[in-house]
N, C-alpha and C positions, 0 to 999 in steps of 0.2 A: 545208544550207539552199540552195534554190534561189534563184536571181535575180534572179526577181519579189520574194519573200518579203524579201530583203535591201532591196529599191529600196523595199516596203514601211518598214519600218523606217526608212531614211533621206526617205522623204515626211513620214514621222507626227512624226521627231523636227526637221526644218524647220519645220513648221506648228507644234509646241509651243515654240521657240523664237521664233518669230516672231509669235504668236497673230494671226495675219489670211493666210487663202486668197490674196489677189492679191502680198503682199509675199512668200510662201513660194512658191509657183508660180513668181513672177522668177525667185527664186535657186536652182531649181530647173531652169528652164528648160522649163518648160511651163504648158500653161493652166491657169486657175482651174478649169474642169468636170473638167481630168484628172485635178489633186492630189483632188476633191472626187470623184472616182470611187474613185479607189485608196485612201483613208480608206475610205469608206465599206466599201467591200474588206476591208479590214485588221478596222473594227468587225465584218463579218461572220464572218471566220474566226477570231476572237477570242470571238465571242458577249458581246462590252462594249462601252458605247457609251465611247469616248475623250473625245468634246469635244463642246462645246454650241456652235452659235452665237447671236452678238452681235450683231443685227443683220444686213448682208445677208455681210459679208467678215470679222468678229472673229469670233473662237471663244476658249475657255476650258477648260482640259481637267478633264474630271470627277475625282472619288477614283481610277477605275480608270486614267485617262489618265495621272495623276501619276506613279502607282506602277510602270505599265507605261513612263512615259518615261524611267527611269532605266535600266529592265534594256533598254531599246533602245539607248542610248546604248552599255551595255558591250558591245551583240553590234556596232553596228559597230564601235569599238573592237579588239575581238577579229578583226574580219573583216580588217579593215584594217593590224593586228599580223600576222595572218597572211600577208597579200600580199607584206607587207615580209619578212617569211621567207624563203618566198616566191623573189623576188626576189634575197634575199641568197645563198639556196643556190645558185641557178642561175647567179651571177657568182662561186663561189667563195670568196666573202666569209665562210659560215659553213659548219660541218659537223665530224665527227668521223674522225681518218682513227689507223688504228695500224700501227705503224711498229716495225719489229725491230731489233736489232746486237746487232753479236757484241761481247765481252770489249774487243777489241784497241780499238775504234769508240771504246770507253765512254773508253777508258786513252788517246788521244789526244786529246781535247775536241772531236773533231771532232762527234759526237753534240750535245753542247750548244753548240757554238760554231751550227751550223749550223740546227738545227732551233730552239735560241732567238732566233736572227734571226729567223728564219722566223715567229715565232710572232711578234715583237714589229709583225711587217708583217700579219699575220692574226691579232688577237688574236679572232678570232670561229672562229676553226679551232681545235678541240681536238685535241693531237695526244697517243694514248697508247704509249708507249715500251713494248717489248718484248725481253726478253733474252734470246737464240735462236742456238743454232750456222746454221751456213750453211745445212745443208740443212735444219732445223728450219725456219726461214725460207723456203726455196725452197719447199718443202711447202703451208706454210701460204697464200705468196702463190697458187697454183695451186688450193688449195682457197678461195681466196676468204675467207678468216677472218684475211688480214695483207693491209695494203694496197703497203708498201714497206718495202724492208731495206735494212741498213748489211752486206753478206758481203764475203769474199773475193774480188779480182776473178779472173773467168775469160775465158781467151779463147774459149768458149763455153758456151751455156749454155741449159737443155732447152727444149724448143718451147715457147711460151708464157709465156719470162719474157726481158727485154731486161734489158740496162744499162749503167752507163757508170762507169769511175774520176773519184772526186772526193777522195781522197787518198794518198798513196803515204809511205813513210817507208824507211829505210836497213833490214837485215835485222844485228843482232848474234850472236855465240854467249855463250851463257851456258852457264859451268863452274861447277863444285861447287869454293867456294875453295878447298879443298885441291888443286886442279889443277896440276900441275908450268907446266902454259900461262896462269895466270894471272900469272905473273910479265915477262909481254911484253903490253908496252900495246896493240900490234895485233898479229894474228893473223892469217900466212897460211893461204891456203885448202891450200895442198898439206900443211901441218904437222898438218893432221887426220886424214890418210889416213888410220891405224890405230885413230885413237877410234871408240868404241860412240857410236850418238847417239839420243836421243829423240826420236820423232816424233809428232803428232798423228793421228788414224784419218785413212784419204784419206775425203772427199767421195766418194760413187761417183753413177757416171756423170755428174759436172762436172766437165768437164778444168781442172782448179786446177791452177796453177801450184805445184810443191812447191818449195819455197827450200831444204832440205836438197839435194835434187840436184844444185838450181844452183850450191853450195856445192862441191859434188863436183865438177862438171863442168870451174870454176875451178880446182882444185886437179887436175885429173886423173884422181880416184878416182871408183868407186860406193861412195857411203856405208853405213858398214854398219848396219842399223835394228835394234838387239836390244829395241827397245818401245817402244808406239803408245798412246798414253792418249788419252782422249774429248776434253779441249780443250787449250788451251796454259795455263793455269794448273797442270791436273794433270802436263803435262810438265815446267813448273818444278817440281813437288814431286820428279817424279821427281832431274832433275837436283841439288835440295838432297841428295836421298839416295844422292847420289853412283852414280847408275845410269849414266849417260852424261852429251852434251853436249847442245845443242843449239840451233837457229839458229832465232829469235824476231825479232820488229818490236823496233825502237827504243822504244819503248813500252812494252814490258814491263820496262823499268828503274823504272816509279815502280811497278813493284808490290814489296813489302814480302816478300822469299821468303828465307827465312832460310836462309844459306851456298851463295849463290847470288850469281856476280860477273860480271857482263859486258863483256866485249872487243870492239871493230872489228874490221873485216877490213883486212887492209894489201891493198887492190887498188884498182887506179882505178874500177872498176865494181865495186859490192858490190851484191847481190843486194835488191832494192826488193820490200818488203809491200805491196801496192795494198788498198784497200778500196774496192767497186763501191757503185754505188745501182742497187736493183733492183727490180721491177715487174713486173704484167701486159702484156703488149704491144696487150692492150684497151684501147679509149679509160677511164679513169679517171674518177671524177665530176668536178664543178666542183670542189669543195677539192681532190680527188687530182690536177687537173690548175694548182691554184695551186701546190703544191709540188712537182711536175713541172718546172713553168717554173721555178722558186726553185733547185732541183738543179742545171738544165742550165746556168746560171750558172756553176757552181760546178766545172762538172765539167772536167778536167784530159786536156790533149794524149794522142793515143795515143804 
């Protein structure tokens, strides 16, 4: 609708509310002969007449005026519902953004501790949750079909996606309780040289930090990898089956994996799981850039 056609509408529904030319011109803010042009206007591209006059400034709207002042009412209504949209999109206020994590994200409450704050500051922002390995998410942000992810932090990461740690946790090993090593409440790193260990598939081409090596590195050894399963869930099945060991987020204790016990490391530094927030390094919409600003809050020391 153009906006002539609009400023029609809000002329015609003045003058019916007001039934006199000189009181609706006021409050309109222009003259008698103008509002008395642009009716006229409006009867014409209608082909009905709206109102009769009363003498030389009353008018009365006809059958057709009556019935037409309602549906003018809804289209400003509607017009002005829309501005406020509007409005609201473009300060961030509403819109819909989706957002990925991984497993480990979900097993920490950092997912809902963070993004239900967030929502409860933009309940006009619908944010839909997505359950994606890291590069599943790396993927998707770059194809534009994910807006932000909960991965793995990296200390780099492909052209076109930024981001930053916003929580980090201790790194455990988890043994098959029949483990001779579950009988020692901590767990040096050097006493693993000779265990088989479980690992997760590497991420290719993002240099992720792998916590099994750093495990090694501490103890002195290169760990030795006799099997790589698609996530850390599936590692812990592996390690219930008494396949090897392996070194997991703090986090993965509230998961329920039957004969499966977890240890500390006895070192002053134990190997830290970081999880990044990540994104296009393209400016984001308003909403993607309210919860941009919501993150960088959040987000934690190098």
């Amino acid at each position: 609708m153009s906006e002539i056609e609009t400023r029609l509408f809000r002329y015609f529904v003045a003058l019916a509310e007001e039934q006199h030319f000189g009181r609706a011109a006021f409050n309109l803010a222009i003259s008698p002969p103008t509002l008395t042009n642009q009716i006229q206007k409006l009867e014409a591209r209608l082909g009905a007449k709206l109102v009769v006059r009363r003498g030389n400034t009353h008018v009365e709207l006809t059958e057709a005026g009556n019935r037409f002042l309602e549906r003018a009412r809804n289209v400003l209504r509607e017009v002005s519902e829309a501005e406020a949209v509007a409005r609201q999109a473009a300060r961030g206020e509403i819109g819909r953004l989706e957002v990925g994590f991984m497993t480990v994200a979900s097993l920490t409450g950092l997912v809902d501790r963070l993004i239900g704050t967030f929502q409860q500051h933009y309940a006009g922002i619908e944010v839909v949750l997505r359950q994606l390995t890291t590069m599943e998410q790396i993927n998707a942000i770059l194809a534009r079909t994910l807006d932000f992810g909960f991965v793995r932090a990296s200390n780099q990461y492909p052209i076109g996606i930024q981001g930053f740690v916003v929580s980090r946790q201790p790194t455990v090993l988890a043994l098959p309780s029949g483990h001779p090593l579950t009988k020692q409440n901590r767990i040096k790193p050097s006493a693993l040289k000779e265990e088989s260990f479980i690992d997760p598939s590497p991420d290719l081409n993002v240099a992720f930090w792998n916590q099994t090596y750093k495990v090694g590195m501490l103890g002195g050894f290169t760990p030795k990898i006799v099997r790589r399963a698609k996530d850390l869930i599936s590692v812990l099945a592996c390690v219930s089956a008494g396949q090897g060991v392996a070194v997991v987020s703090e986090a993965f204790k509230r998961v329920d994996m039957p004969n499966v016990v977890y240890r500390e490391f006895e070192t002053e530094t134990p190997p830290q799981a970081s999880i990044a927030f990540i994104c296009r390094h393209r400016e984001p919409s308003p909403a993607g850039q309210a919860l941009l600003r919501f993150m960088r809050q959040h987000a934690l020391p190098d």
